[in-house]
N, C-alpha and C positions, 0 to 999 in steps of 0.2 A: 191553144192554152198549154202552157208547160206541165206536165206531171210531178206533182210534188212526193216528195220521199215519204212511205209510210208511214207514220210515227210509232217511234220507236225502233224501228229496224235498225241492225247495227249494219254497218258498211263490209262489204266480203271478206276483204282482208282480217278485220275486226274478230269477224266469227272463226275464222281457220286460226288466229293467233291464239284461242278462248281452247279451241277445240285441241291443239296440241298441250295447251298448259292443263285442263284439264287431264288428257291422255297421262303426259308426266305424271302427274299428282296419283293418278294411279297406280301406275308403274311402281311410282316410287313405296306405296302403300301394299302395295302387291310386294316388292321386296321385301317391308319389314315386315308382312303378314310372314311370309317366305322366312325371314330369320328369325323370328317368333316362335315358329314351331317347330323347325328343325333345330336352328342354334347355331350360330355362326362357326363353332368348331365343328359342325357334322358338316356344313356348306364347304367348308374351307377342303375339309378332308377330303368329301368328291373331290372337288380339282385337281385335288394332289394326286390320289390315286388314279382317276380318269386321263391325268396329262403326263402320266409319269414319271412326277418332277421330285425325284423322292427326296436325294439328299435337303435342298433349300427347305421341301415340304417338312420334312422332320424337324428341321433346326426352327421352322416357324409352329409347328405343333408344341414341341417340346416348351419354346419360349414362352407359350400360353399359356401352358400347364405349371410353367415356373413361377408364372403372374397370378394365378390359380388357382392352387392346388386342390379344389373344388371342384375341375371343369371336367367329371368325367367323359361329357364328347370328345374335349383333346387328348383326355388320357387314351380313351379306346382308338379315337383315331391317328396317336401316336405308334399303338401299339400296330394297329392294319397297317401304317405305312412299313414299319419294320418288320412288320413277319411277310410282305410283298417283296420288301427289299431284299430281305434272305432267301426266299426264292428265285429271283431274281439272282443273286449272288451264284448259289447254288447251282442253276442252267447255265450261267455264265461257265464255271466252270466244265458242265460236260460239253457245252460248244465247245469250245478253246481244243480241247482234247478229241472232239469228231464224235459223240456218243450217236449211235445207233442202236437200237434195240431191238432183238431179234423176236420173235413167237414164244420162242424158250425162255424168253427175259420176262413175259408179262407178270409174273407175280412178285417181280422184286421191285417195290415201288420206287425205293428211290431211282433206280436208274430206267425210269418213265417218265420221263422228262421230253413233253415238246419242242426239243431244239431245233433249229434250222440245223441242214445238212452244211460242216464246214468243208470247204474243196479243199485244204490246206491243217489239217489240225498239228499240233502240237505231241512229243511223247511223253505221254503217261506214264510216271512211273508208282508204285506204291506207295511211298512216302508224300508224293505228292494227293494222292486220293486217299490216305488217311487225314491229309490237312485239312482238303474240302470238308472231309464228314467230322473232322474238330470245329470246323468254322461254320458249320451250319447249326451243329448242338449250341456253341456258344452263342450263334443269333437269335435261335429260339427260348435260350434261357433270358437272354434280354427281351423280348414278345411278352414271354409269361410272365416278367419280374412286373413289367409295366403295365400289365393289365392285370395284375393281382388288387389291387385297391379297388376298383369299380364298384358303386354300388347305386348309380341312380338308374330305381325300377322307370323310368319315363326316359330314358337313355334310347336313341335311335339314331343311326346314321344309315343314307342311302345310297347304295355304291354299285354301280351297273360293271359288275363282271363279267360282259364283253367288253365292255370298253376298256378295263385296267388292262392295259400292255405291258408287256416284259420286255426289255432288252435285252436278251441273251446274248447276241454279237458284239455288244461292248462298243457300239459306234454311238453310242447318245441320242438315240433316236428308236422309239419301242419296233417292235416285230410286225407283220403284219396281223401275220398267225397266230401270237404268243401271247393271248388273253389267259387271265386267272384263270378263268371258269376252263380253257382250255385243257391245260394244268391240272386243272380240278379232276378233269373228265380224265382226263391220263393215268392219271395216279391210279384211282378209284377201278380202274376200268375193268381188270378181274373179278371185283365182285358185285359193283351197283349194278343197276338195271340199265339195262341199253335206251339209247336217245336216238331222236330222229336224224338223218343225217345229214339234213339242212339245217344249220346252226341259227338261233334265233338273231334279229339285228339287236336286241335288247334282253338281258338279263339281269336286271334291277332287283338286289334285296333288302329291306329294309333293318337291318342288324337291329338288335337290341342287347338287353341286361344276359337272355338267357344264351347268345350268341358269342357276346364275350367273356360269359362263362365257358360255352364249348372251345371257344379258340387256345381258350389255357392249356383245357383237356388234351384239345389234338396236339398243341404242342408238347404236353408231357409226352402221349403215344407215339410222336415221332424220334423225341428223345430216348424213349425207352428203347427205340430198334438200333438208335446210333450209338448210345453207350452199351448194347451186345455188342453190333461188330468192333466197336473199337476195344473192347474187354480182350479179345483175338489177335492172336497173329493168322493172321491169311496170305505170305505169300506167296505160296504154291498155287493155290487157288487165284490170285490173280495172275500169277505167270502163266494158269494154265488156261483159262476161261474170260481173261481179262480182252482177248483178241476179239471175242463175241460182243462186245457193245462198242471197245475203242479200234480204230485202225492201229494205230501205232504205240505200243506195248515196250518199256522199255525197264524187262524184268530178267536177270541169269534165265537161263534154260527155255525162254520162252519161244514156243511155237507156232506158227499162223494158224488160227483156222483151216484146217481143211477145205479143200476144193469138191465141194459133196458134188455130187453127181445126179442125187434122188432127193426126192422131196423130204425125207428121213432124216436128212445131215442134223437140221437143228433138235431131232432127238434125239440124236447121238451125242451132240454138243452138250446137249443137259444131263445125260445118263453120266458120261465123260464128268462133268461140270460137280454133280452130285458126288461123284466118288471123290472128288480132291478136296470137298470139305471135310478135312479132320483137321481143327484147330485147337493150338496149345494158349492158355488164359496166361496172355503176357501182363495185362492190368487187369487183374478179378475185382480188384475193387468196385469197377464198376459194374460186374452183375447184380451188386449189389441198389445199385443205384437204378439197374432196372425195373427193381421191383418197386422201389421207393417211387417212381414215373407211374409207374402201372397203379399202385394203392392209391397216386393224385389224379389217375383217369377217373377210376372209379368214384371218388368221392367229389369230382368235379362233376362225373356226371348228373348226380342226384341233385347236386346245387342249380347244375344249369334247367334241371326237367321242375325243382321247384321254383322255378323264376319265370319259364315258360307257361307253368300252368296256374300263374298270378296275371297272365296278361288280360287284360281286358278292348284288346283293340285286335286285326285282323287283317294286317297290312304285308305283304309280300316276303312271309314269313318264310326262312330259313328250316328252321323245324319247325313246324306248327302244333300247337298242341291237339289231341283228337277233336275239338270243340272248332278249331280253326279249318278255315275251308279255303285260304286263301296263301297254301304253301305253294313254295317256287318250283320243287320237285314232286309234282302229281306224280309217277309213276313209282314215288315211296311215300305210299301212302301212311299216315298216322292214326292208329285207332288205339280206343282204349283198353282192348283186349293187347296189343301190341306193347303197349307201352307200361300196362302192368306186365307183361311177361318178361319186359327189358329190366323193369326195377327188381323182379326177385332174380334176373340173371346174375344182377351187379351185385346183390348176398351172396351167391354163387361162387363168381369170382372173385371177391373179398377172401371168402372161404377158404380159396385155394392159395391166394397168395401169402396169407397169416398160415398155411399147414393146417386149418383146420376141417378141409377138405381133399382127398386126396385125387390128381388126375389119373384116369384110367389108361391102359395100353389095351391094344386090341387083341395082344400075345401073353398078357399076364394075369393072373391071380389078384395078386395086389395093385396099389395104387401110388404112384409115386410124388412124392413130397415135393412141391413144386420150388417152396419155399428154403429149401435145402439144397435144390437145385441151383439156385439162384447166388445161395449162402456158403455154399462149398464147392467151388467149381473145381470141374474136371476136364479132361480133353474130350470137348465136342466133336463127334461125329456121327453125324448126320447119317449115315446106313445102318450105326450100331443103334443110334436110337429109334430108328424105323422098327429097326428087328426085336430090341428090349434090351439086345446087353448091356447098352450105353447106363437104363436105366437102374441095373442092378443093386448101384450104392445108395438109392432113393427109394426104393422100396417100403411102405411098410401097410400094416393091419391097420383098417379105419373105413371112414364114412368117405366113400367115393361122391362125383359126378355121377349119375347115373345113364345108361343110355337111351332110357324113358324118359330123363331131361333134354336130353339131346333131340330128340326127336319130336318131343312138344315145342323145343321151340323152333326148330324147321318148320312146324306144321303150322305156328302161329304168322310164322312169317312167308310162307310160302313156298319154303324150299331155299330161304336168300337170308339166313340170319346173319352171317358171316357179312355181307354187304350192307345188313340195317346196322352192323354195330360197329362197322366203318363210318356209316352215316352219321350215329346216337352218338357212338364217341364215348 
């Protein structure tokens, strides 16, 4: 007798047809769960950032935000693509030119740049590495222009900083080496805390409100250093120490590096390096403009720490507020002893930049007006103001920093305040 089909059972094909359309309908529900909570401009933003593809990325962020003018995802991730691209721009240039950095080089951030070694660079000359540091202030002031409006506190985008690459070689195609967070760590690297030295395969943060508040900040603090040196004529100084990061130096009088002999040579390089800094204020105006960067750190900072400690969520936080347990950087930790001693630091610093604070010398009686400093320039140099003479036209009677402030806040910080306020911003 023949076996007749169960009733009901569907036929095999029937069931695997069911079972993929099912699958899809998921998938598909899992997407728009997916752009539900993130928001198709933070979606968009990862790809840009994670594939490198900045300029089309930009021109498709920007068109968003023209369609709009609401979408602060696109706004913020307009502005990340442009302050990566100016990084990016930036390395581009000291590839081109061979930048190396020596031991002696570690505290001058900008020229800690991760570039691939060029076998072939280009010559450097002065005028051409004042342009870079015009074209890198003017990127940054496009970053901050565009992330000045931002204001949705539920603003999140997630963007794995190993994976945004740089192309520094200029071939169209990112580095292998030349992730953000690389960068990050470069820069940074005299004063954070040291990392393991196995690089993670993932560093995923989830940006918010109070992050693209800090990105303005950093940007003013980067601007503040750029509008110093470019306030300066320096070219002695780079004819004369300019051979220490580029091979190829193309300045009157300029000398090679010595052929050190001893392990010494690069401190010789910097003692050398140190004495050619006496520079005459060809544009003062812009010391002025220093300070005005430095007054927008400070009052970006408070903005950004009151926006972090409105958060109510706990996701792969950038600064975490002390209440958060879920920051990217454990080995800067956040507490609230910490974080009250950075908000009265930033009265502090206010203080000093309005003159109503005076900075101390370790050689002096008085306290010198920093605010005057800034406001009446004179020729900088660097040995005279180690020793105090420099200081002399600044001078005056008042309520200093004290060195009892100083050392509370080393002690709160652990001896690393100088790196937590690279971090805080």
């Amino acid at each position: 007798m023949t076996r007749q089909s169960t009733s009901g059972r569907r036929p095999r094909s029937s069931c695997t047809r069911l079972s993929l359309a099912v699958a899809a309908a998921l998938a598909v529900l899992a997407i728009r769960a997916e752009l539900a909570a993130a928001g198709e401009s933070a979606l968009l933003t990862r790809q840009i950032v994670e594939s490198g593809s900045w300029r089309g990325g930009e021109r498709m962020l920007a068109d968003r935000l023209k369609a709009d003018p609401a979408d602060d995802e696109a706004r913020f991730g307009l502005g990340m693509v442009l302050f990566i691209a100016a990084v990016e721009a930036f390395g581009q240039h000291h590839y081109r030119f061979g930048l190396t950095t020596p031991a002696a080089g570690s505290a001058l951030p900008f020229l800690r740049m991760p570039v691939p070694l060029n076998p072939n660079p280009d010559i450097l000359t002065y005028d051409l590495q004042r342009a870079a540091l015009r074209r890198f202030l003017e990127d940054l002031a496009a970053v901050e222009q565009t992330l000045a409006n931002i204001k949705d506190p539920d603003l999140q985008i997630v963007i794995d900083l190993e994976k945004t690459r740089l192309d520094f070689r200029s071939t169209g195609k990112p580095d292998a080496n030349a992730s953000l967070m690389a960068v990050a760590r470069s820069v940074s690297q005299p004063w954070t805390a040291p990392r393991a030295a196995v690089k993670p395969a993932a560093f995923e943060v989830a940006f918010d409100l109070g992050d693209a508040i800090w990105l303005r900040g950093y940007c003013h603090l980067l601007s503040a250093g750029l509008e110093f040196l470019l306030a300066y004529d320096w070219h002695d100084t780079f004819a004369g120490a300019g051979g220490l990061f580029y091979p190829r130096i193309g300045a009157p009088g300029f000398t090679p590096p010595l052929p050190w002999t001893t392990g010494n040579g690069e401190i010789a390089a910097a003692v050398a390096t140190i004495h050619q800094i006496r520079w005459e204020p060809t544009e003062p105006a812009r010391l002025a403009k220093v300070r005005d960067h430095l007054k927008h750190v400070v009052a970006l900072s408070r903005d950004s720490w009151k926006a972090i400690l409105s958060e109510t969520d706990d996701d792969r936080e950038w600064i975490p507020a002390p209440g958060q347990k879920n920051g990217v950087l454990p080995a800067m930790a956040v507490t609230k002893e910490r974080l009250d001693t950075w908000l009265l630091a930033l009265d502090e610093f206010d203080a000093v930049l309005d003159g109503r604070k005076l900075v101390p010398h370790w050689a002096l009686d008085k306290g010198i007006n920093l605010k005057r400093v800034l406001e009446e320039p004179r020729t900088f140099d660097l040995v005279l103001w180690a020793t105090g003479h420099a200081a002399a036209p600044y001078l005056e009677d008042g309520p200093m920093i004290r060195s009892e402030t100083w050392r509370l806040w080393q002690g709160v910080f652990a001896g690393n305040f100088l790196g937590f306020a690279a971090y805080f911003n």
